[in-house]
C-alpha positions as CSV (number, residue, x, y, z in Angstrom):
1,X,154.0,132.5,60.4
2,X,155.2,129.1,59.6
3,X,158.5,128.8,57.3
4,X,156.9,126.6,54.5
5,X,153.8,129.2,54.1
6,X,156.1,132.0,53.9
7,X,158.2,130.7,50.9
8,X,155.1,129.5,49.4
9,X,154.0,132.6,49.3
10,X,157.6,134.0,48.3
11,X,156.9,131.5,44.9
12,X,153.7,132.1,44.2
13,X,153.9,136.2,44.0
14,X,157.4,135.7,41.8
15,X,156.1,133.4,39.5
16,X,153.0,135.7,39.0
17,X,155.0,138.7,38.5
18,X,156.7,137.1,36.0
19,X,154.6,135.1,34.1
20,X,154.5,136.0,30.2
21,X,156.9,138.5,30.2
22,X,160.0,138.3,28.1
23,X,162.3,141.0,29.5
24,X,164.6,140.8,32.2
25,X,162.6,141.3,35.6
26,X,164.4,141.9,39.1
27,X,161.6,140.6,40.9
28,X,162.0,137.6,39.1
29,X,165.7,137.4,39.5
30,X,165.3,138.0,42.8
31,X,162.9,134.5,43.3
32,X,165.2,132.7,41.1
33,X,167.9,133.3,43.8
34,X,165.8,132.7,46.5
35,X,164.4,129.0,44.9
36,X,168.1,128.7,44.6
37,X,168.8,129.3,48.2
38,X,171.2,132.3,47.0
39,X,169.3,134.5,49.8
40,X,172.4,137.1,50.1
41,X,171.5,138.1,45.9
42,X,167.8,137.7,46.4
43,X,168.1,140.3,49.5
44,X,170.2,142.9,47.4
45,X,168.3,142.5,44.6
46,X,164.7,142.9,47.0
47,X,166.6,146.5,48.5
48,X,166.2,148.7,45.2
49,X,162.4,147.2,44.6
50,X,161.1,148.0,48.2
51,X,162.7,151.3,48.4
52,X,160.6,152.1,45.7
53,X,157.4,150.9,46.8
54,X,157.3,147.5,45.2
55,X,155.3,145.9,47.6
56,X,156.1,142.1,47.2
57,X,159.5,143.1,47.7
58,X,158.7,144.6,50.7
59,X,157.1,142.1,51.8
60,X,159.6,139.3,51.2
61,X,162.1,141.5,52.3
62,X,160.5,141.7,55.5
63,X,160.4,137.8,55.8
64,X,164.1,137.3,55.4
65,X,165.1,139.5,57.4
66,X,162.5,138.1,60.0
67,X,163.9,134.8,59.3
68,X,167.8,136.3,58.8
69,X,167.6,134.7,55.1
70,X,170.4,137.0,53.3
71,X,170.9,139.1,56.1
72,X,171.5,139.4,59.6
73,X,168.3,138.4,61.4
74,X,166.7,141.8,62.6
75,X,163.0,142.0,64.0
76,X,162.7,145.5,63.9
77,X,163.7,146.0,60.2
78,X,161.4,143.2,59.1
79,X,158.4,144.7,61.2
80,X,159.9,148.0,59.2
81,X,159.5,146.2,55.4
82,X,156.2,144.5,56.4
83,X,154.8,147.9,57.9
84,X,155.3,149.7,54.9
85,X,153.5,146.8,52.6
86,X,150.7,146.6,54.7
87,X,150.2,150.1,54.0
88,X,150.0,149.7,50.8
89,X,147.3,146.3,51.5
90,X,149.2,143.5,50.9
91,X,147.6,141.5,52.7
92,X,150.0,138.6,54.0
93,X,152.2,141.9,56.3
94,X,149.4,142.5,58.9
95,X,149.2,139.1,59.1
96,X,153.3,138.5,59.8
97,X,153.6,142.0,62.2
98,X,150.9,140.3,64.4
99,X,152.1,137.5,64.7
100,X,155.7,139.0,65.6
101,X,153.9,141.2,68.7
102,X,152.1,137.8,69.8
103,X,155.4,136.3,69.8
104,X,157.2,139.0,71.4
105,X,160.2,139.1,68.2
106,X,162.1,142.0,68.2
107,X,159.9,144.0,71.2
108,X,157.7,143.5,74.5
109,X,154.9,140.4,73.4
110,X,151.9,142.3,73.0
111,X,148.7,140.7,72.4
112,X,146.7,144.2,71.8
113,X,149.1,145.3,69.4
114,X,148.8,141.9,67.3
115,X,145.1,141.5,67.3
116,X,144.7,144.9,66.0
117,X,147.1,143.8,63.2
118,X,145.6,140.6,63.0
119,X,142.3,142.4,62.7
120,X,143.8,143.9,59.5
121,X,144.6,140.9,57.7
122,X,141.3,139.2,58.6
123,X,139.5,142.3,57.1
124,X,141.3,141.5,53.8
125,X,139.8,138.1,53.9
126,X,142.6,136.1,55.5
127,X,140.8,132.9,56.4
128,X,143.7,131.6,58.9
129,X,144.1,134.6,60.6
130,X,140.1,135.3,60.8
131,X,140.7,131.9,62.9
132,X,142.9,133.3,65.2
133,X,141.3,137.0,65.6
134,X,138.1,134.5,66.4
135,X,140.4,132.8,69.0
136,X,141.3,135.9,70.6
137,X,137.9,137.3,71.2
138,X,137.1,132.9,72.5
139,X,139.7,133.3,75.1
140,X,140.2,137.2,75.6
141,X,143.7,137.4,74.4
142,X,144.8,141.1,73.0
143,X,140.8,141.9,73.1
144,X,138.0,141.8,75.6
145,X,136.3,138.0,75.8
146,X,133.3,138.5,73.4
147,X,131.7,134.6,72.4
148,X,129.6,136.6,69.6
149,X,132.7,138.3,67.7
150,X,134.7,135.1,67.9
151,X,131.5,133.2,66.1
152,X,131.8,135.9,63.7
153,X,135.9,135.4,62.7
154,X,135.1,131.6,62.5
155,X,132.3,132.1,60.5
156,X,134.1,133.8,58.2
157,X,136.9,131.7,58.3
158,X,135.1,128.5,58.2
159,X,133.1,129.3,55.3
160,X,136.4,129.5,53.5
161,X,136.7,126.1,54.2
162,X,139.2,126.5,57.5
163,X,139.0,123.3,59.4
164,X,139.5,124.6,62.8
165,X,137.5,127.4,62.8
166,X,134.8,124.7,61.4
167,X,135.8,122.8,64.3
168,X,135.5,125.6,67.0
169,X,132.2,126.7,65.4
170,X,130.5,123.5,65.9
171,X,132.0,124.2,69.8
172,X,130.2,127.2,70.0
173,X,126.7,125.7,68.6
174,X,127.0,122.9,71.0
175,X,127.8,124.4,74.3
176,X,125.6,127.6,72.9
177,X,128.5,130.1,73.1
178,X,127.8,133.0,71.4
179,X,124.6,131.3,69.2
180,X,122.1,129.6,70.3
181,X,122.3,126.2,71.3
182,X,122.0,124.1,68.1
183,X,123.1,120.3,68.1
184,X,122.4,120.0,64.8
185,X,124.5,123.1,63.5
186,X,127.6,121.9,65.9
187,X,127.2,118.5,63.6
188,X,127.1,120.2,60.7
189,X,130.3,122.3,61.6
190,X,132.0,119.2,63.0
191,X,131.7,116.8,60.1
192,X,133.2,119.4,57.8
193,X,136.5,119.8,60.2
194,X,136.2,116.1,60.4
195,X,136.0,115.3,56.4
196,X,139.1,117.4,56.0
197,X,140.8,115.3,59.0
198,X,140.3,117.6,62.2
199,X,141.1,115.5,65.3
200,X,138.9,117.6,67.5
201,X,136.1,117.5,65.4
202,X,136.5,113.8,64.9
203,X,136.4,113.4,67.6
204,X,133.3,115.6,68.5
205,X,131.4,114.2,66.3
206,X,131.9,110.4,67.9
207,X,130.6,112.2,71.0
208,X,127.8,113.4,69.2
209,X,127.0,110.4,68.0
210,X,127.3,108.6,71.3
211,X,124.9,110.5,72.9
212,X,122.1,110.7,70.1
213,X,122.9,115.1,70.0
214,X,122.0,116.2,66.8
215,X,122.2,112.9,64.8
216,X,120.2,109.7,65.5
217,X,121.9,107.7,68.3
218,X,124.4,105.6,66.6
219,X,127.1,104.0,68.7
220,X,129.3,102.2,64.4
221,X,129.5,105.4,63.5
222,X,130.8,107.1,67.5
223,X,133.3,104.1,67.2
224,X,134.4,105.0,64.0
225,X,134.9,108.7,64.4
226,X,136.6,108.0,67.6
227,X,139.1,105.6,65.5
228,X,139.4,107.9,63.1
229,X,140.3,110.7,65.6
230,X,143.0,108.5,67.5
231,X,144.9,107.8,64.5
232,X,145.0,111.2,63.4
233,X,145.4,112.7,66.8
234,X,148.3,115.6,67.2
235,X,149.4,114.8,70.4
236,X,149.5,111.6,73.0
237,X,146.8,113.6,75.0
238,X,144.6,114.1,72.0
239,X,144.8,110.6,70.9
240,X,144.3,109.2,74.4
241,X,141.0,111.2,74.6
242,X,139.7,110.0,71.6
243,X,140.8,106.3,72.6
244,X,139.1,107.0,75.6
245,X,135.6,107.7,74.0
246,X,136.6,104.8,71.3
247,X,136.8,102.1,74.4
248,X,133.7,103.7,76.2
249,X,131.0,103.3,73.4
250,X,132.6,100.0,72.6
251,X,131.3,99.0,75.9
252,X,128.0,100.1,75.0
253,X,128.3,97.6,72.1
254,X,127.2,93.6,71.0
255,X,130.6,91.9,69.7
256,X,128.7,92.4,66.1
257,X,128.4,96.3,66.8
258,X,132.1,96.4,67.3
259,X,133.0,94.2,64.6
260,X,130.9,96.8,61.9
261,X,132.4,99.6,63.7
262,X,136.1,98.0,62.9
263,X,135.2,97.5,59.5
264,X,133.7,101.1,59.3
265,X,137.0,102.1,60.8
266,X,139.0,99.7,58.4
267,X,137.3,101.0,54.8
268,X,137.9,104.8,55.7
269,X,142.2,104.2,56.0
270,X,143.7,105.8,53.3
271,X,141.0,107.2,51.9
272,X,139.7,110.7,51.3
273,X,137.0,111.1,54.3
274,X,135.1,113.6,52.6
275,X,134.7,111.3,49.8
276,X,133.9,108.0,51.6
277,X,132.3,109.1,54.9
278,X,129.2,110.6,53.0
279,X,127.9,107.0,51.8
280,X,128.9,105.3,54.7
281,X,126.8,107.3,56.9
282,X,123.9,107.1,54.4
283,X,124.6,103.3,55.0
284,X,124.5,103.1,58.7
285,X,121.6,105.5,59.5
């Protein structure tokens, strides 16, 4: 679990808990110490609320002593705090022990053990972690290789609005892992991961629209999704890819062709994609 997304979270359950109330609140003591980066009197002040079943306490307790925040860093007693809110269904902890057997902190790395705690969370609707239960079952990690259950995690996931598992579900329409083959669908998919600024997808999509696979052929748009997708590429790999398919449709292009595409390219910098892209496609049918 990533730093920032674990004292997000740490904020957003202390503010809650303390919202409206006029009396003195340990819990709330407890954040202000942590927003404070007093983590040694937010971690004594967490002990007495988790030993009595407070379970955001528990939970944050768990991730300091995860991240040694307060304490000495100890794996085993944050799987310990996180266990015990987890039973209780918060639903962050299943989430945080998985990802501490994936990663091998504190015992053996186990990917078994973590997808049947990742399971948990995405049971409780936890759209990131349905993501990555739906990329265990892709790639047979923890569980057996099942195409069908991993559509069914990013489904769920990408109906929330989680651009990868948008992106990997228009993967599995296109190659017809798991569905049916659908070129349409995969576009459909891909443009949503792509409109929130998925590299992958962005780049997909160019390759859909290269080829004429679910859209109308139309080689303004490939260039500009291939743009798109090399500026906003992760990695060097991912962005020489997508300047790979970028210079291969260009060739495929009149000097005009290109000079629309650029200007496709050009109008869509600094804005919001899923704002702009909508028109421009209704433009360049």
């Amino acid at each position: 679990m990533g730093q920032l997304l674990k004292q997000g979270f740490l904020v957003c359950v202390f503010l809650f808990s303390f919202t409206g109330q006029a009396t003195a609140d340990p819990l709330a003591d407890a954040q202000r110490a942590y927003s404070a980066g007093d983590y040694a009197k937010a971690a004594k002040l967490y002990v007495p609320l988790a030993k009595k079943g407070d379970v955001p306490a528990q939970y944050n307790l768990g991730v300091m002593y995860e991240d040694g925040q307060g304490v000495t860093q100890d794996y085993k007693e944050a799987v310990k705090w996180y266990r015990m809110a987890a039973e209780q269904g918060n639903a962050k902890a299943p989430s945080s022990i998985g990802s501490m057997y994936a990663d091998g902190k504190g015992f053996l790395q186990d990917y078994k053990e973590a997808a049947k705690w990742y399971r948990m969370a995405a049971e409780l609707g936890n759209a990131s972690v349905q993501y990555i239960l739906g990329v265990n079952y892709d790639n047979g990690q923890g569980v057996p290789q099942d195409y069908k259950e991993a559509v069914k995690w990013y489904r769920m996931a990408a109906q929330q609005g989680d651009a990868k598992a948008q992106s990997n579900l228009g993967v599995k329409y296109e190659h017809g892992h798991g569905v049916p083959q659908d070129h349409a669908e995969a576009v459909k998919w891909y443009r949503m991961a792509a409109e929130q600024g998925n590299a992958p997808a962005q780049r997909n999509l160019g390759v859909m629209y290269a080829n004429g696979e679910g859209v109308p052929q139309n080689y303004a748009l490939a260039y500009m999704w291939a743009s798109i997708a090399a500026a906003s590429a992760a990695d060097s790999e991912d962005q020489k890819k997508s300047a790979e398919l970028r210079d291969s449709v260009s060739s495929l292009m009149t000097a005009s062709q290109i000079a629309e595409a650029q200007e496709l390219s050009r109008k869509c910098a600094g804005n919001k994609l899923n704002e702009i892209i909508p028109r421009l496609c209704r433009e360049h049918k």
